[in-house]
Every structure is written in C-alpha cells, then in structure tokens.
C-alpha atoms as an extended CHARMM CRD file, in Angstrom:
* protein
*
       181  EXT
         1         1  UNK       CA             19.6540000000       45.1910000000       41.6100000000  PROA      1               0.0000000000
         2         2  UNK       CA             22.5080000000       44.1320000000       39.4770000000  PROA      2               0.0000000000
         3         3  UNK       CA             23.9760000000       45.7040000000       35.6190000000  PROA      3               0.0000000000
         4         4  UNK       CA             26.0930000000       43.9080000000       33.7900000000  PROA      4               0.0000000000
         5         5  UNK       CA             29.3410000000       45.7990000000       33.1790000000  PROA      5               0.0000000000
         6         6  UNK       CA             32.7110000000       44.9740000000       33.2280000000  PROA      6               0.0000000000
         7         7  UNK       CA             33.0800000000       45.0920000000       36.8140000000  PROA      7               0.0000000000
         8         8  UNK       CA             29.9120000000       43.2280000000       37.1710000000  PROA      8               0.0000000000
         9         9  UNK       CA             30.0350000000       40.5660000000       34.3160000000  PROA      9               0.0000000000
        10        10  UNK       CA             26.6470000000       38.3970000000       33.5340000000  PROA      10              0.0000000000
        11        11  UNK       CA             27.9030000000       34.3200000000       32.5050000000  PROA      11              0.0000000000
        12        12  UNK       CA             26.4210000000       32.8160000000       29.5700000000  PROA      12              0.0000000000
        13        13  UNK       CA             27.1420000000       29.3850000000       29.8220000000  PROA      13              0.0000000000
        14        14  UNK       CA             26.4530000000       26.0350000000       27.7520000000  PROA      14              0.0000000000
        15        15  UNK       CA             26.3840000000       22.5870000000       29.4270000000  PROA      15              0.0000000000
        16        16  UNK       CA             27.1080000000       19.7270000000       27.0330000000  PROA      16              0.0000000000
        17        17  UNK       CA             25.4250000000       16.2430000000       27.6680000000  PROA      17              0.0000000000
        18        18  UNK       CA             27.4560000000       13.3680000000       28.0010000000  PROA      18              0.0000000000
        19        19  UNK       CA             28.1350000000       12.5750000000       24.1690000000  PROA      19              0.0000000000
        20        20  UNK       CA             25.8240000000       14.5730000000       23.5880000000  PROA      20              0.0000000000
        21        21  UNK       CA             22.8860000000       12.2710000000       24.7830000000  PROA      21              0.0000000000
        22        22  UNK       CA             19.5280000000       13.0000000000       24.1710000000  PROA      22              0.0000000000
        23        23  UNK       CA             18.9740000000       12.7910000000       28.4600000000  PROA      23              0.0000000000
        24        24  UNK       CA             15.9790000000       16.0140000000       28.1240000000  PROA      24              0.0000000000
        25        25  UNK       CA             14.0670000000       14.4200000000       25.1210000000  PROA      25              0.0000000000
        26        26  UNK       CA             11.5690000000       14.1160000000       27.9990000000  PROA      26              0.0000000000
        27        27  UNK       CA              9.3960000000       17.0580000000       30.1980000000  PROA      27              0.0000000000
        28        28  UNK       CA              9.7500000000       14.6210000000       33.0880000000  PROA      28              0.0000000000
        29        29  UNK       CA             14.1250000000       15.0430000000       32.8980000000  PROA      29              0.0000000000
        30        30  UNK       CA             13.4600000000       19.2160000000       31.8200000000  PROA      30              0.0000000000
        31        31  UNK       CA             10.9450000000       19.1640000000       35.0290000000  PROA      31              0.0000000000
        32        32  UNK       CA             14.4470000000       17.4160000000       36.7530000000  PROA      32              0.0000000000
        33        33  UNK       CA             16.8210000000       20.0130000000       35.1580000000  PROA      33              0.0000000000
        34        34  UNK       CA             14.6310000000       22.7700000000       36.1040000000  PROA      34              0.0000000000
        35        35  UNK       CA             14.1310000000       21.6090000000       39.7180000000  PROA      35              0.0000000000
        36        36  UNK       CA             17.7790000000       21.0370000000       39.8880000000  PROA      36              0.0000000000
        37        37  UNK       CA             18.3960000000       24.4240000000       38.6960000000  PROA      37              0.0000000000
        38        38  UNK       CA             16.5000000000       25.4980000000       41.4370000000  PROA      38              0.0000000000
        39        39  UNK       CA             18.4250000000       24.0110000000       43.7680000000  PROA      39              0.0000000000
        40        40  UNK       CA             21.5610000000       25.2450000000       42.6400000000  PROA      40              0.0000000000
        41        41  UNK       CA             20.6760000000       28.8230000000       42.0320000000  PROA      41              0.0000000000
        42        42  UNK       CA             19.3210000000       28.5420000000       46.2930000000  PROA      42              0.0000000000
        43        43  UNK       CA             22.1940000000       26.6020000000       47.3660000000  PROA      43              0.0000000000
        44        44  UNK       CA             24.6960000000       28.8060000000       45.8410000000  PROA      44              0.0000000000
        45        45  UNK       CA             23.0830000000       32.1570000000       46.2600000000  PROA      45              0.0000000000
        46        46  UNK       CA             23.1600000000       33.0150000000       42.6120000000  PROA      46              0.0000000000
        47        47  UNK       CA             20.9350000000       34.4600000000       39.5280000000  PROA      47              0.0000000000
        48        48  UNK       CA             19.2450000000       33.1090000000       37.1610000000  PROA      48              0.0000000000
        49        49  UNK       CA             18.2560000000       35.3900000000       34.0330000000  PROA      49              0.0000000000
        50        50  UNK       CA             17.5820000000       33.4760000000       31.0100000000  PROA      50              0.0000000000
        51        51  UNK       CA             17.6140000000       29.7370000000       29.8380000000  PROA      51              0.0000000000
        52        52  UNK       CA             16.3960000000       26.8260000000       27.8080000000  PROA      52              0.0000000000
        53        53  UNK       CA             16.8050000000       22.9760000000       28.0040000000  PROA      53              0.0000000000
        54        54  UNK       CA             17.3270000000       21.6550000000       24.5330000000  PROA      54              0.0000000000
        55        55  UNK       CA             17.5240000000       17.7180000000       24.0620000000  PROA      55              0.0000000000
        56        56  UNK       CA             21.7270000000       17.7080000000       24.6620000000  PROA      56              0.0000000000
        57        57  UNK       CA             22.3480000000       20.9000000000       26.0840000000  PROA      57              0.0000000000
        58        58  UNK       CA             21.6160000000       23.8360000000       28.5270000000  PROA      58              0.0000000000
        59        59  UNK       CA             21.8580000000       27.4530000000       27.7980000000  PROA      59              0.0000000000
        60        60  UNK       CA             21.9420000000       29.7680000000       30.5960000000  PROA      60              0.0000000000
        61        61  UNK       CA             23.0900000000       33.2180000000       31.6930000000  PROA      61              0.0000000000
        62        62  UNK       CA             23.9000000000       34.1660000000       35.0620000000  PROA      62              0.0000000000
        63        63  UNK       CA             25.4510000000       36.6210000000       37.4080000000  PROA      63              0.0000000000
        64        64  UNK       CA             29.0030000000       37.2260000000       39.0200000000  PROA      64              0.0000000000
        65        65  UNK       CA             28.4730000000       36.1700000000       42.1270000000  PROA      65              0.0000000000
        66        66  UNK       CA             30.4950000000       32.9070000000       42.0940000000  PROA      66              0.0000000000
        67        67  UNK       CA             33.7340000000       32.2030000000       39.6520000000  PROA      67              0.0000000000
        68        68  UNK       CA             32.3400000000       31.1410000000       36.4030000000  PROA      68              0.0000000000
        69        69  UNK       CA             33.5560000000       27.6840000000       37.3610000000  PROA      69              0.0000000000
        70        70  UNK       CA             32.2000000000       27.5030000000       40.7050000000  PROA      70              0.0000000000
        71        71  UNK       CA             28.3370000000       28.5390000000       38.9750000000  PROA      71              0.0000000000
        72        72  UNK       CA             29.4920000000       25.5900000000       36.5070000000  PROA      72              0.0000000000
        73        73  UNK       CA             30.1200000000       23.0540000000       39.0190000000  PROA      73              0.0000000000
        74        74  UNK       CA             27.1720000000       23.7210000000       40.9840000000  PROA      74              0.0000000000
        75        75  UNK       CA             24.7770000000       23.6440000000       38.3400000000  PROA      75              0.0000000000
        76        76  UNK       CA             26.5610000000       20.4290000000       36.8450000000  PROA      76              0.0000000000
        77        77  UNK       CA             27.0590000000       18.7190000000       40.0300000000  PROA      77              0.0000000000
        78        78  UNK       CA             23.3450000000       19.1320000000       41.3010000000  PROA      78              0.0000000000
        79        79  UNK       CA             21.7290000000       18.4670000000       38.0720000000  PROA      79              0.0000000000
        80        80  UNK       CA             24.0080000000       15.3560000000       37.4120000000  PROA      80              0.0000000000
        81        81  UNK       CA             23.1470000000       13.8910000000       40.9820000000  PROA      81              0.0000000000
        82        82  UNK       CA             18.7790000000       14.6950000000       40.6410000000  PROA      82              0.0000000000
        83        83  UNK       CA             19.2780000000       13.4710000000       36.8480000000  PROA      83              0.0000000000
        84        84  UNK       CA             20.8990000000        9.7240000000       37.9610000000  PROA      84              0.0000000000
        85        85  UNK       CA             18.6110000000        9.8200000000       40.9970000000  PROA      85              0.0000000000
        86        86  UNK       CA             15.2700000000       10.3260000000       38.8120000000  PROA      86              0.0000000000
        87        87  UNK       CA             16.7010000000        7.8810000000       36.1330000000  PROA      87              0.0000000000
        88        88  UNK       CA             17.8540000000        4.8700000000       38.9990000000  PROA      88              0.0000000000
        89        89  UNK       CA             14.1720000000        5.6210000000       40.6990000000  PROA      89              0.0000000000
        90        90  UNK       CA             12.1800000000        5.1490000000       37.5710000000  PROA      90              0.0000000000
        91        91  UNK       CA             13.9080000000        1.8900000000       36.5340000000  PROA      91              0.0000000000
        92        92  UNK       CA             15.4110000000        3.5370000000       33.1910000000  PROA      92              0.0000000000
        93        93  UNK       CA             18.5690000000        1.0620000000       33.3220000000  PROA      93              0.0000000000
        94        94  UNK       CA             19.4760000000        1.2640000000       29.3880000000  PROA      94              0.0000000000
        95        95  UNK       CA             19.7740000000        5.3860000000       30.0510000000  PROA      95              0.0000000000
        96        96  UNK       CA             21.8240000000        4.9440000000       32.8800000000  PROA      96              0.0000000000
        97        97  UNK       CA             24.2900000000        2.5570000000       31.1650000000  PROA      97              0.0000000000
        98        98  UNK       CA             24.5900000000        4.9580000000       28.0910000000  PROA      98              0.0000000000
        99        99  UNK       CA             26.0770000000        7.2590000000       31.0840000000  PROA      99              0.0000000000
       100       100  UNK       CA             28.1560000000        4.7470000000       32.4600000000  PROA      100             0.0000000000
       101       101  UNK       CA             31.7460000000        5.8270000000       32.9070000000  PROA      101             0.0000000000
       102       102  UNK       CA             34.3880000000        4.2880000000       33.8200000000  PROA      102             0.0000000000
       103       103  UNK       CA             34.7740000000        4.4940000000       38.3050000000  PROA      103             0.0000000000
       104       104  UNK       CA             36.5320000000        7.3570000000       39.0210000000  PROA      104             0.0000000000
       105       105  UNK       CA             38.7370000000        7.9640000000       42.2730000000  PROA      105             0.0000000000
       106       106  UNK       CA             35.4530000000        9.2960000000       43.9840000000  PROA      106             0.0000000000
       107       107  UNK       CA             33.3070000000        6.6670000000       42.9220000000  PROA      107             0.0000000000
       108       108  UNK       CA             31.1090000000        8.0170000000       40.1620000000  PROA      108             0.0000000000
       109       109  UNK       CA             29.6980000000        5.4100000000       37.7400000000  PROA      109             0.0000000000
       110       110  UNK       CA             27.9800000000        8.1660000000       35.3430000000  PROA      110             0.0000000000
       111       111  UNK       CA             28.3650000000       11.1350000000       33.6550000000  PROA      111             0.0000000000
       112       112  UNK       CA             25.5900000000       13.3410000000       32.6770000000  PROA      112             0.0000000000
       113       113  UNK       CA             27.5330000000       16.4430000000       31.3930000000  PROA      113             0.0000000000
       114       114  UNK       CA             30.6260000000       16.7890000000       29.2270000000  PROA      114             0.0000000000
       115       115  UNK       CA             33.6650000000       18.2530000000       31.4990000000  PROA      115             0.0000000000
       116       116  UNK       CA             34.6460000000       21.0260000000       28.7870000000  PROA      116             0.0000000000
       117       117  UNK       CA             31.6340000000       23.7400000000       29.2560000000  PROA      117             0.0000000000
       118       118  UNK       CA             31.3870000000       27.0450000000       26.9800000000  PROA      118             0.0000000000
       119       119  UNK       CA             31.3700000000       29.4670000000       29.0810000000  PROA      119             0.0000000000
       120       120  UNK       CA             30.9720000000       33.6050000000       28.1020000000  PROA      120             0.0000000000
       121       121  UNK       CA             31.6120000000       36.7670000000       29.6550000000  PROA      121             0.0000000000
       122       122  UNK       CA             28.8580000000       39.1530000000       28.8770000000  PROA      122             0.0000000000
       123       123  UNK       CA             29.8360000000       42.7900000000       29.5630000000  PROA      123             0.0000000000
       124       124  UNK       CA             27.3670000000       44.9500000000       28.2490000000  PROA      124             0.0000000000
       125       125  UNK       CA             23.4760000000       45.5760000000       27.6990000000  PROA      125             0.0000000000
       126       126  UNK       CA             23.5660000000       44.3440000000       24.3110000000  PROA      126             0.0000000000
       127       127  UNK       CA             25.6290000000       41.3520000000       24.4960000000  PROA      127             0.0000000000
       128       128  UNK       CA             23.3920000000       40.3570000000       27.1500000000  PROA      128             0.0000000000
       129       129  UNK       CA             20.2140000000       40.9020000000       24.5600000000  PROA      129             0.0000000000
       130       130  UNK       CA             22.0950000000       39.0000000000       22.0750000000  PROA      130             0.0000000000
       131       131  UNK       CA             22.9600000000       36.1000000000       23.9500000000  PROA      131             0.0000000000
       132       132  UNK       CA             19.1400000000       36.4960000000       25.6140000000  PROA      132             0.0000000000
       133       133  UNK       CA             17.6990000000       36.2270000000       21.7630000000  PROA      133             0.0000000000
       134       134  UNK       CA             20.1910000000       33.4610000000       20.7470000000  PROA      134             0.0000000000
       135       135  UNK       CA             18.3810000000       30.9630000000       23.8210000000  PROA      135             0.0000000000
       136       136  UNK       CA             14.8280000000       31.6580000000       23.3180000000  PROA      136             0.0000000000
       137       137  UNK       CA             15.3310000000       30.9930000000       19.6510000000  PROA      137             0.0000000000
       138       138  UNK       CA             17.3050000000       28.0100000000       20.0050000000  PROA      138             0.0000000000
       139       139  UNK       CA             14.5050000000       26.0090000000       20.0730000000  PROA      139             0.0000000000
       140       140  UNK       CA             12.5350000000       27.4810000000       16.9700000000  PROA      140             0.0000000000
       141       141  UNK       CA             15.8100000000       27.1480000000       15.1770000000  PROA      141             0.0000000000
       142       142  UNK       CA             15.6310000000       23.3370000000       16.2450000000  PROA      142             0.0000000000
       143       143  UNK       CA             12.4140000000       23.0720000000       15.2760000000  PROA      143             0.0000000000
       144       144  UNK       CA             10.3320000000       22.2960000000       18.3000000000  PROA      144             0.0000000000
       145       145  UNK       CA              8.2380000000       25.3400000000       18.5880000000  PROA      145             0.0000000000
       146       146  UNK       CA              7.4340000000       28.6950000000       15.7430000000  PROA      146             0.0000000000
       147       147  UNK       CA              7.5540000000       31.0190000000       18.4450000000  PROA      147             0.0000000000
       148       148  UNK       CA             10.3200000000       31.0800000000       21.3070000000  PROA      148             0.0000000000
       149       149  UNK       CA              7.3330000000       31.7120000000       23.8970000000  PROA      149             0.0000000000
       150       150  UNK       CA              6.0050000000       28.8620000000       22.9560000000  PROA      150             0.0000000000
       151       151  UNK       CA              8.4200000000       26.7090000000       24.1830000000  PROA      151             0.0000000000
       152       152  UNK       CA              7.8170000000       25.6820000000       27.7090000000  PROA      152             0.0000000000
       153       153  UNK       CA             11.4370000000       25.0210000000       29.0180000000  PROA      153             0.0000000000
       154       154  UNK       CA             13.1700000000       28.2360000000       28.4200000000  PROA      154             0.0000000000
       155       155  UNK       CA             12.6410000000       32.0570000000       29.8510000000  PROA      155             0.0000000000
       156       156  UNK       CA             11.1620000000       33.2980000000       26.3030000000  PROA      156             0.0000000000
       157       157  UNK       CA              7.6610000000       34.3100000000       28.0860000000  PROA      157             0.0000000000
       158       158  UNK       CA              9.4260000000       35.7670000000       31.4390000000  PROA      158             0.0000000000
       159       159  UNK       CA             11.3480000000       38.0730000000       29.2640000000  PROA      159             0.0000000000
       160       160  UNK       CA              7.9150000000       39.1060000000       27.1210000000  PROA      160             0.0000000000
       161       161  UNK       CA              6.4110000000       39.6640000000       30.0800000000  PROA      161             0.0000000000
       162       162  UNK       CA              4.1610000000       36.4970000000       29.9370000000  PROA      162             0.0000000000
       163       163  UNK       CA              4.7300000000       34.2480000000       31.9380000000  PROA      163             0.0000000000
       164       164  UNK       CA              2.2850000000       31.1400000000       33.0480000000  PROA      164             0.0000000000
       165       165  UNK       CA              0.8190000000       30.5530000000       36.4240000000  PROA      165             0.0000000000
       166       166  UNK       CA              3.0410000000       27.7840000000       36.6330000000  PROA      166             0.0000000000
       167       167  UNK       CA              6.2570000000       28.6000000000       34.7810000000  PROA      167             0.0000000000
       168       168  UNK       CA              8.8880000000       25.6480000000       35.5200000000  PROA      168             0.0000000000
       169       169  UNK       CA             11.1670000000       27.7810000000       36.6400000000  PROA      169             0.0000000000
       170       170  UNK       CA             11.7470000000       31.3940000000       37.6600000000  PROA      170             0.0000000000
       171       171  UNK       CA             14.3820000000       34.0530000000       36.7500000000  PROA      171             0.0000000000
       172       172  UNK       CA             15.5540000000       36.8810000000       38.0500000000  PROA      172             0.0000000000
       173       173  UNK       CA             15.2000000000       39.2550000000       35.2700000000  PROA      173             0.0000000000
       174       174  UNK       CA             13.6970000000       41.9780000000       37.5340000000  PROA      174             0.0000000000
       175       175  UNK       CA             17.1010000000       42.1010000000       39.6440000000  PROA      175             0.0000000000
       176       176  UNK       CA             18.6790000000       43.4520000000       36.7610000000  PROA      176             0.0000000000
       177       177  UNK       CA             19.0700000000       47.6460000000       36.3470000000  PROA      177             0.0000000000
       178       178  UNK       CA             19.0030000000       48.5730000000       33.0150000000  PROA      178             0.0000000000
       179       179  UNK       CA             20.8390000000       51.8760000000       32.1730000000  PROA      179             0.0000000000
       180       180  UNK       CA             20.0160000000       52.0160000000       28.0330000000  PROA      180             0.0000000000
       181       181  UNK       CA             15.8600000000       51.5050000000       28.4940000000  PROA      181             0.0000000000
C-alpha cells in the first residue's frame, strides 16, 4: 500500500505523439499501447493508477518508484518499439514514414513520441482526484464517448468500481491507502 504525499509523490504524466500524429485512431494501436504499458509497468516494477489513450496523446498517473524520467523513458521506449513493430508487421508503410526521422547516432529511423513530456508531481489526495477526473473526462470532452466509463481505453470503470471481464488493462488503484475516505 502506497499514499501519495510529499514524501511519496504520485506522477501524472502526458506523452505527446510525434507531431502530434493521430498513431491510436485505431483499438488495434490502443490494444498495442495498452500491452506495451503492460510491459513497462512489469519490467520496471512500477504502478499504474489511472489512464486513457486519446488519438495523440497518453495520460497517465503513476507512483514514485522510479525518477519521473526513468517511468518516462520506459513507458516511451517500450511503447515506441511494440508501436513500430505492430506498424512494420502489418504492412502500414505510409504510417511508418509519417514517423520517419532523421537516423540518429543509435540508429532509430522513427519517432513515435515527442521528446518534451508534461510531467506532474501530485502530492496530495485531491490533486490526485483532480488529475484522476481530468483523464476519464478527456475523452467526453473530445467527444468520443457521453460518459467517461464508457470509453474503453482509459481507467474510468476501474475507478467506479466497474470494470469488464476483460478490461485492456489493469491498475493498481487498490495499492493505494487513502487517509481522507
């Protein structure tokens, strides 16, 4: 169990696409992001507790347990490599050219994310409820969906306490300890 204080900070953190590409416009590259998510969160040992995949962006919040950068680059660096790997399996060449960089020293041809992240320290209960709010409605304010639960790439039903059989991807709300409820 975890509480976000000022000792204990939660991230909230925005991921750019690459000029702001429409890459998730599809559930196929949300199914990717979430699976790549995944990945990270195991790989790097950290927490997941809210999120949503919007067409050109990622919100999600997240514990301490790495620098915020670190959680960043993990997150970024899985998603960008799943991402190019879906995209170069399923023959979608004219995506992968709109993410065609120029080489850098290590070799990368593409860029999925923009290098300048927004990234938040949340230090109390009801920051963390704000910023919570602001991602499951994200979507309703974009129009997809009239209710945040209703959209099926963020954590809108985990935190209602709804969630589907087979949500795309679990958080780890219950790790928090709440000392205002």
């Amino acid at each position: 169990m975890i509480s976000v204080s000022k000792n204990t900070p939660f991230y909230y953190i925005t991921s750019v696409t690459h000029k702001r590409l429409p890459i998730f416009r599809t559930d196929a590259l949300k199914n990717v992001m979430c699976e790549a998510l995944k990945a990270a969160r195991e790989s790097a040992g950290f927490l997941l507790f809210a999120y949503a995949i919007m067409y050109d962006h990622l919100h999600i919040i997240t514990d301490s347990k790495l620098d915020q950068s670190d959680t960043l680059r993990y997150i970024n660096g899985v998603s960008a490599n799943k991402i190019i790997k879906y995209l170069k399996e399923s023959g979608h060449e004219e995506s992968l050219i709109k993410l065609r960089n120029e080489e850098k020293k290590r070799g990368y041809k593409h860029s999925v994310w923009e290098h300048h992240s927004n990234t938040f320290e949340i230090k109390t209960e009801d920051v963390l409820m704000q910023k919570v709010n602001y991602i499951h409605n994200n979507p309703v304010k974009e129009g997809f969906v009239e209710r945040p639960e209703d959209y099926l790439n963020s954590s809108a039903r985990i935190w209602k306490g709804c969630p589907l059989e087979d949500e795309p991807l679990k958080m780890d709300v219950h790790q928090i300890k709440w000392r205002q409820r």
